[in-house]
C-alpha positions in Angstrom: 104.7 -55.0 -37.4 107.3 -53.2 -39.5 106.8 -49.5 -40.2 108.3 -47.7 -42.9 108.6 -44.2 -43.9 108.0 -42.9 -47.5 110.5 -41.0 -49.4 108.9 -37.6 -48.1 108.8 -38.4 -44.4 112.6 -39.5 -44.5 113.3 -36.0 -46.2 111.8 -34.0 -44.0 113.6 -36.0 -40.9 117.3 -35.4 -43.4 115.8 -31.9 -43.8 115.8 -31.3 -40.2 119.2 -33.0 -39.4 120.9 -30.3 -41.6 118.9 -27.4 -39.9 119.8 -28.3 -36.5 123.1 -29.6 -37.3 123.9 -26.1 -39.0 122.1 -24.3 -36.0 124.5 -25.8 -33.3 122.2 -26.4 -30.7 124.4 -27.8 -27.9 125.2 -23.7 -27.9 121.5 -22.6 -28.1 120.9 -25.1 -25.1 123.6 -23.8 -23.0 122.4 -19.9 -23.9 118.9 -21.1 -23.1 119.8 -22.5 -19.3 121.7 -19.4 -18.8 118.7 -16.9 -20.0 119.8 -16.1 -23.6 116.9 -17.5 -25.4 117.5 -14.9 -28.5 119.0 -18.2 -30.3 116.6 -20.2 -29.3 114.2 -18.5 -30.4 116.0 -17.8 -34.1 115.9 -21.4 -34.0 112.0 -21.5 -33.4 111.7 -19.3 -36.0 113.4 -21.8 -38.6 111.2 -24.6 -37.3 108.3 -22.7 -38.0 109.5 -22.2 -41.6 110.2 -25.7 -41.9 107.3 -26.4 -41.0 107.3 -28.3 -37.5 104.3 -26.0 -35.9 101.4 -26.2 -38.8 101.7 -29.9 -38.3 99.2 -30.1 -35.3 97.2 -27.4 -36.2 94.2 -27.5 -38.3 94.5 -26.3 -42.3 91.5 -24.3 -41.4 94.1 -21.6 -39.4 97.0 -22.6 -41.2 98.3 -25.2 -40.6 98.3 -28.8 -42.5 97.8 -31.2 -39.4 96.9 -33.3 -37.6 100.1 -35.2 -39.0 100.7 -37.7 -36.2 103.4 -39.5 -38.5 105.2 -36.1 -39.2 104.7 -35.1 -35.7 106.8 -38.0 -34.7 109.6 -37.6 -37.3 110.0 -34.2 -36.3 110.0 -34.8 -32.3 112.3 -37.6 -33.1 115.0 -35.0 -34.5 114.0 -32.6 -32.2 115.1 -34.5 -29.2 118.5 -36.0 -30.8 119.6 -32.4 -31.1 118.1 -31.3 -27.8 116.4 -28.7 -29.3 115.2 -26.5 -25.9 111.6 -24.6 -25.1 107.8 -25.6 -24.9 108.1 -27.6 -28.5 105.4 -30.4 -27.2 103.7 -27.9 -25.4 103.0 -25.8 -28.5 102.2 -28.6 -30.6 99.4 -30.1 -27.7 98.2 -26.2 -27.4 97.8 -26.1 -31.1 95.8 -29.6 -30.7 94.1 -28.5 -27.9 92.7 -25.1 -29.5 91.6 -27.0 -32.6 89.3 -28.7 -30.9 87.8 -25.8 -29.0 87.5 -23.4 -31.5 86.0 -19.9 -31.1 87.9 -16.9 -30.9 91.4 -18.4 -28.9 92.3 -20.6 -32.0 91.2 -17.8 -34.5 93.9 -15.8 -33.1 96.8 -18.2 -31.8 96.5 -20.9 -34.2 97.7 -19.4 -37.3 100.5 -17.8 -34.9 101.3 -21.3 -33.2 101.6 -22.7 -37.2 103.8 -19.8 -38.5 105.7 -19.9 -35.3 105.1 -16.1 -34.1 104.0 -17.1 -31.2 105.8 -19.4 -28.5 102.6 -20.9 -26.4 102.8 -23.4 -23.2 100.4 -25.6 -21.4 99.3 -27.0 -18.3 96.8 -29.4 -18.2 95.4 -31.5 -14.9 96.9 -34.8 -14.3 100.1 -33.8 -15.8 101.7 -31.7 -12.8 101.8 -28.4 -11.9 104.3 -26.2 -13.9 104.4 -24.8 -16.9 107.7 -25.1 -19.3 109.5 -22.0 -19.9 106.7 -19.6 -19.0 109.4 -17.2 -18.7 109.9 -16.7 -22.7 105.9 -17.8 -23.6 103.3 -15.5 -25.5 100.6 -17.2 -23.5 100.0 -19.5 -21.1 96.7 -22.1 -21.9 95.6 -23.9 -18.5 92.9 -26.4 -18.1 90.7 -26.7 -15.1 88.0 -28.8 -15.1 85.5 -27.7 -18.0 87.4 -24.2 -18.3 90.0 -23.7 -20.5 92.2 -20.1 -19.6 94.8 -18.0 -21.4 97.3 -16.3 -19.2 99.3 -13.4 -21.6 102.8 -13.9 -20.6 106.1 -11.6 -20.0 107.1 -13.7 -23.2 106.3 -10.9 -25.7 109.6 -9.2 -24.9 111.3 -12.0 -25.9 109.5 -14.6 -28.1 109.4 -14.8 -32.4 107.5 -12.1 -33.4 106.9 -10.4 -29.9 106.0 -6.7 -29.0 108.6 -4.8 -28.0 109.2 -1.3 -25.9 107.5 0.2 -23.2 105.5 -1.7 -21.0 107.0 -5.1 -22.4 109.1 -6.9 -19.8 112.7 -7.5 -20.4 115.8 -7.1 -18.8 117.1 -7.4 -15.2 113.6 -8.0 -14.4 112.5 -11.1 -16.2 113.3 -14.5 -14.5 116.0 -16.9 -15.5 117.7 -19.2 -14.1 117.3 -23.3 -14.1 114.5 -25.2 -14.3 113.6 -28.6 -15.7 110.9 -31.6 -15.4 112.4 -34.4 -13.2 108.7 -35.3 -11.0 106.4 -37.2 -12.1 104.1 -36.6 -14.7 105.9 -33.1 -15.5 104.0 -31.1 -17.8 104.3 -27.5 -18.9 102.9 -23.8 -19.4 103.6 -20.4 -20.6 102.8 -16.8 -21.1 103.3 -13.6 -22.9 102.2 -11.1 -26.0 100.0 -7.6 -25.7 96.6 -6.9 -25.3 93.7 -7.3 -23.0 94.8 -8.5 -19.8 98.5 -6.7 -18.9 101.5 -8.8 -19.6 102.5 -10.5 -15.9 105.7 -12.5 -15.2 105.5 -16.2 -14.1 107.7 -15.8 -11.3 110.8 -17.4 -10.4 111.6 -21.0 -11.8 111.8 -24.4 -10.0 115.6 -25.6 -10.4 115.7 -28.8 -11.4 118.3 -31.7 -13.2 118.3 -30.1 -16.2 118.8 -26.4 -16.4 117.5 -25.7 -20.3 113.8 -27.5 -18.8 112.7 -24.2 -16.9 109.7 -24.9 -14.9 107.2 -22.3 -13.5 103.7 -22.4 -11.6 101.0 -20.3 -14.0 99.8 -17.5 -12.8 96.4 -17.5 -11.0 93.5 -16.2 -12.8 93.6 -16.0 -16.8 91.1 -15.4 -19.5 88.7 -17.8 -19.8 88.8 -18.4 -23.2 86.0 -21.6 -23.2 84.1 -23.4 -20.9 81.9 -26.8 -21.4 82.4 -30.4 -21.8 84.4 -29.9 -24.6 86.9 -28.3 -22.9 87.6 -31.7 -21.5 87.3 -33.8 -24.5 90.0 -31.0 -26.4 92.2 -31.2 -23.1 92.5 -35.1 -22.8 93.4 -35.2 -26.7 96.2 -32.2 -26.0 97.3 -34.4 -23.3 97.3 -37.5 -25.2 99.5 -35.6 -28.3 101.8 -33.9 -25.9 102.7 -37.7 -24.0 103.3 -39.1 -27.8 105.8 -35.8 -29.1 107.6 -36.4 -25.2 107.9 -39.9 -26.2 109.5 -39.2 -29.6 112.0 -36.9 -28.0 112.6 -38.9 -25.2 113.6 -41.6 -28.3 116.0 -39.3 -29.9 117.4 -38.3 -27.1 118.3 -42.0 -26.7 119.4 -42.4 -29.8 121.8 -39.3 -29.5 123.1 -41.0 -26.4 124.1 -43.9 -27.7 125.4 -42.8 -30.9 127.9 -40.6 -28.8 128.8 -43.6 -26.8 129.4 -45.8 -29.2 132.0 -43.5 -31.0 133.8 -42.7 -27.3 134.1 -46.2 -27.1 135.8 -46.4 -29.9 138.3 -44.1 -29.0 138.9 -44.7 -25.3 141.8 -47.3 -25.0 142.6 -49.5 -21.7 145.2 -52.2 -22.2 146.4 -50.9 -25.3 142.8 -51.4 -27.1 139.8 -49.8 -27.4 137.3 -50.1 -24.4 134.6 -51.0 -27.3 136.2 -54.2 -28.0 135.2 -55.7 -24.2 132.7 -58.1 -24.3 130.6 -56.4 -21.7 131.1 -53.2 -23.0 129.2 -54.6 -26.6 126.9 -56.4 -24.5 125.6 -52.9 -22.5 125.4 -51.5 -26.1 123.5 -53.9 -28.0 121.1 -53.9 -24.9 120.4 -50.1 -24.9 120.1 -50.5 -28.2 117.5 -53.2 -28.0 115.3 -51.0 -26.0 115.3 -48.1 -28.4 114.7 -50.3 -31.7 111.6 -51.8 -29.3 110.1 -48.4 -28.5 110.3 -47.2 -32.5 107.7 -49.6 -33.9 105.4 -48.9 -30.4 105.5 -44.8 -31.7 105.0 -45.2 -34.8 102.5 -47.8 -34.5 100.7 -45.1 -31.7 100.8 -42.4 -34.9 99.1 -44.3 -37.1 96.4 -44.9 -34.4 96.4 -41.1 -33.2 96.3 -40.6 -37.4 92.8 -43.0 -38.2 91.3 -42.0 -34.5 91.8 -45.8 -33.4 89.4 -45.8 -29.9 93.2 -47.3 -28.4 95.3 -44.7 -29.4 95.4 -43.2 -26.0 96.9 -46.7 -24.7 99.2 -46.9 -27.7 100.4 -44.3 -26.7 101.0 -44.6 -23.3 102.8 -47.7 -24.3 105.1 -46.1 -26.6 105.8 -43.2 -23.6 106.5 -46.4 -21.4 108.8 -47.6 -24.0 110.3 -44.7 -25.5 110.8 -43.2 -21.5 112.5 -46.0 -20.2 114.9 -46.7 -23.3 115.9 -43.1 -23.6 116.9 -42.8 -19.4 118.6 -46.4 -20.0 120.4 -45.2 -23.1 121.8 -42.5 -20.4 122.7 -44.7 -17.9 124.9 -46.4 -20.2 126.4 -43.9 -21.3 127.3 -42.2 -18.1 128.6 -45.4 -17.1 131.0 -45.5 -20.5 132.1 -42.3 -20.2 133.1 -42.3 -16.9 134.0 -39.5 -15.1 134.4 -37.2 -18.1 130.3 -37.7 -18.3 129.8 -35.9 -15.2 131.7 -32.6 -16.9 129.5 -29.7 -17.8 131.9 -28.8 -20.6 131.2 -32.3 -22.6 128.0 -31.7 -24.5 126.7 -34.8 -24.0 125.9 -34.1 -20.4 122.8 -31.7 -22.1 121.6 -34.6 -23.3 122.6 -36.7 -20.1 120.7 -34.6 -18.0 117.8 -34.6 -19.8 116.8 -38.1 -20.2 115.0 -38.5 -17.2 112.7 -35.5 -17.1 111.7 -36.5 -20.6 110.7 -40.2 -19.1 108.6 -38.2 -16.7 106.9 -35.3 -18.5 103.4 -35.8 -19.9 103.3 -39.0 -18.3 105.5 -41.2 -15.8 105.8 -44.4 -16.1 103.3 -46.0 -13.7 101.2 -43.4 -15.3 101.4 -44.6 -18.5 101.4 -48.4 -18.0 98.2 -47.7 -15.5 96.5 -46.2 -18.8 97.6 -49.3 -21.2 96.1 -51.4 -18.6 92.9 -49.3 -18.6 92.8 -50.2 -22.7 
C-alpha cells in the first residue's frame, strides 16, 4: 500500500525542516550531553509553538490530538535533526494522562500541549530509567494499576520553570552522559513546585550516546490514579511512545544516509570518487531499501493507531522492528564509508552515529517487538 501525505502534512514536515535547520541542533545536542540544556530547551519551546506537543494531547486541555499521522511527520523530523530530551516521552505522557483523566491531566496536559512543562515516563516492560530526569517538571511512573508523579529538580531548568530559592540548579544538579543502548530502554522525568518538594534524580547511567541521559526515578511519588484504567492508559502510552521512537529512529536513518551519500561523493581513491564503486552503490541502495520498507509499515501503523484498528499495537511493533533495524543499518553503513573520520567526535554525524542503536532499543527491542506482531 502507497501512503501519501496531503499538502498540510508535507508543510508542517518543510515547516519543521526550516525551524530545526535554523536552530542548529548538532550544537544544542553537544550543549545538551555536556549539561547546557538552556538551548535545548529554547528549542522545546519553539516546538511547542509549532505545535509538536498538542498533537497527542486531547483538545479538551488544549491540545488538537490524537494526530497519529502528524505525530509521525513530526518524530520523523525530529530524529533527522537529532533533536535531544524526553520528546516521545512527553508525547506518551500526554497520551497516557488523556486517558486517565482527573486532576494530573487537568494540570499537566494543557502544559505538556503549550510546552511549559518538560514531562518523562517510565512505564513496566520498557526498562528501568527514565530519560533526562535531570531537566523534567515531572516524572509519571506506572506500576501495576497505580499511576505516580514524581516533581523533579527540572523546574530550575525546564520552559516555563520556577526559579530562585529552593529550586535546584547549579553545581548541584547532575549532568553528565547518559543514553538508552539496553533493551527495551524507556524513559522518565521530574521537576516543577508544589506539593511534594522538588528531589533530584540522581546521578545518570553513561551510556553510547551522551545527549540520551538515563536516570532510575525516584522511589515514592504522588499517586495520581489508581484502577484498571491505569493499565489500559499505560499500554496505549506505551504503544504511542514505541511508534514516535520508530519515526525517529527512521529519520535518523535517513540523516545517515543522506550524509553518506554526499561524503561519498567527495572522498576520492584512484583519482575518482569512492561513490562510483560498485559495492559502495550496492551498500547504499541496500540501506536505502530498508528505510523506504519501514516508511509505508509507520505510516500504515498511524492510520491504525488513528481509526483504533484492534492491530495497531502489532503494526506498530512491526514498524519499530522495521524502522529500528533500518535506522542502526543506515549507521553501520555509514561508519563503514566514512572510515576513520566516523569515529571523530568533532564530525557531527557521529551524534547521529551514536544514536542509532539506542533508538532501535528504546520503547521496544527488537525481539520485543517481533514477539508482539506474532501475538497479533
Amino acid at each position: 500500500m502507497r501512503f501519501l501525505l496531503d499538502d498540510e502534512q508535507r508543510e508542517f514536515a518543510r515547516s519543521l525542516d526550516a525551524l530545526l535547520t535554523a536552530a542548529d541542533t548538532p550544537a544544542v545536542v553537544r550543549g545538551w550531553a555536556a549539561g547546557d540544556h538552556g538551548p535545548g530547551l529554547t528549542l522545546w519551546r519553539r516546538l511547542a509553538d509549532a505545535g509538536v506537543f498538542a498533537l497527542a494531547v486531547p483538545e479538551a486541555y488544549g491540545g488538537v490530538g490524537p494526530l497519529p499521522v502528524e505525530t509521525a511527520v513530526a518524530f520523523v523530523e525530529l530524529g533527522r535533526h537529532g533533536v535531544p530530551g524526553p520528546l516521545v516521552e512527553s508525547v506518551a505522557a500526554g497520551v497516557l494522562l488523556g486517558g486517565v483523566g482527573g486532576p494530573a491531566a487537568k494540570e499537566w496536559l494543557p502544559r505538556i500541549a503549550s510546552g511549559t512543562a518538560v514531562v518523562s515516563l517510565a512505564l513496566e516492560g520498557y526498562g528501568p530509567y527514565a530519560l533526562d530526569a535531570d531537566v523534567a517538571d515531572a516524572v509519571l511512573t506506572v506500576t501495576g494499576d497505580e499511576l505516580r508523579l514524581t516533581r523533579g529538580a527540572g523546574g530550575a531548568t525546564g520552559p516555563g520553570a520556577a526559579t530562585g530559592p529552593g529550586v535546584a540548579s547549579g553545581p548541584g544538579v547532575p549532568t553528565g552522559p547518559g543514553a538508552a543502548t539496553g533493551p527495551g530502554v524507556p524513559t522518565s522525568a521530574g521537576g516543577s513546585t508544589g506539593r511534594p518538594a522538588p528531589t533530584g534524580p540522581g546521578a545518570p547511567t553513561v551510556s553510547v550516546d551522551p545527549a540520551r541521559r538515563l536516570f532510575r526515578p525516584e522511589p515514592g511519588g504522588e499517586v495520581v490514579a489508581a484502577g484498571p484504567g491505569v493499565r489500559e492508559a499505560a499500554r496505549a502510552g506505551g504503544t504511542w511512545a514505541t511508534f514516535a521512537t520508530a519515526a525517529q529512529a527512521l529519520g535518523c536513518g535517513e540523516a545517515l544516509l543522506r550524509a553518506t551519500v554526499a561524503y561519498v561523493k567527495q572522498r576520492t581513491q584512484f583519482g575518482v570518487p569512492v561513490g562510483s564503486f560498485q559495492a559502495v552503490k550496492h551498500r547504499l541502495a541496500d540501506t536505502l531499501l530498508g528505510l523506504e520498507f519501514a516508511r509505508p509499515l509507520l505510516y500504515g501503523a498511524a492510520v491504525e493507531l488513528a481509526d483504533g484498528a484492534p492491530g495497531a499495537g502489532a503494526a506498530v511493533a512491526a514498524a519499530k522492528v522495521a524502522a529500528g533495524e533500518a535506522g542502526y543499518a543506515a549507521a553501520r553503513t555509514a561508519l563503514q564509508l566514512h572510515g576513520a573520520v566516523g569515529y571523530t567526535e568533532e564530525l557531527d554525524l557521529a551524534w547521529w552515529l551514536r544514536r542509532a542503536r539506542p533508538l532501535r532499543d528504546a520503547w521496544g527491542t527488537p525481539s520485543a517487538c517481533r514477539a508482539r506482531v506474532l501475538a497479533g
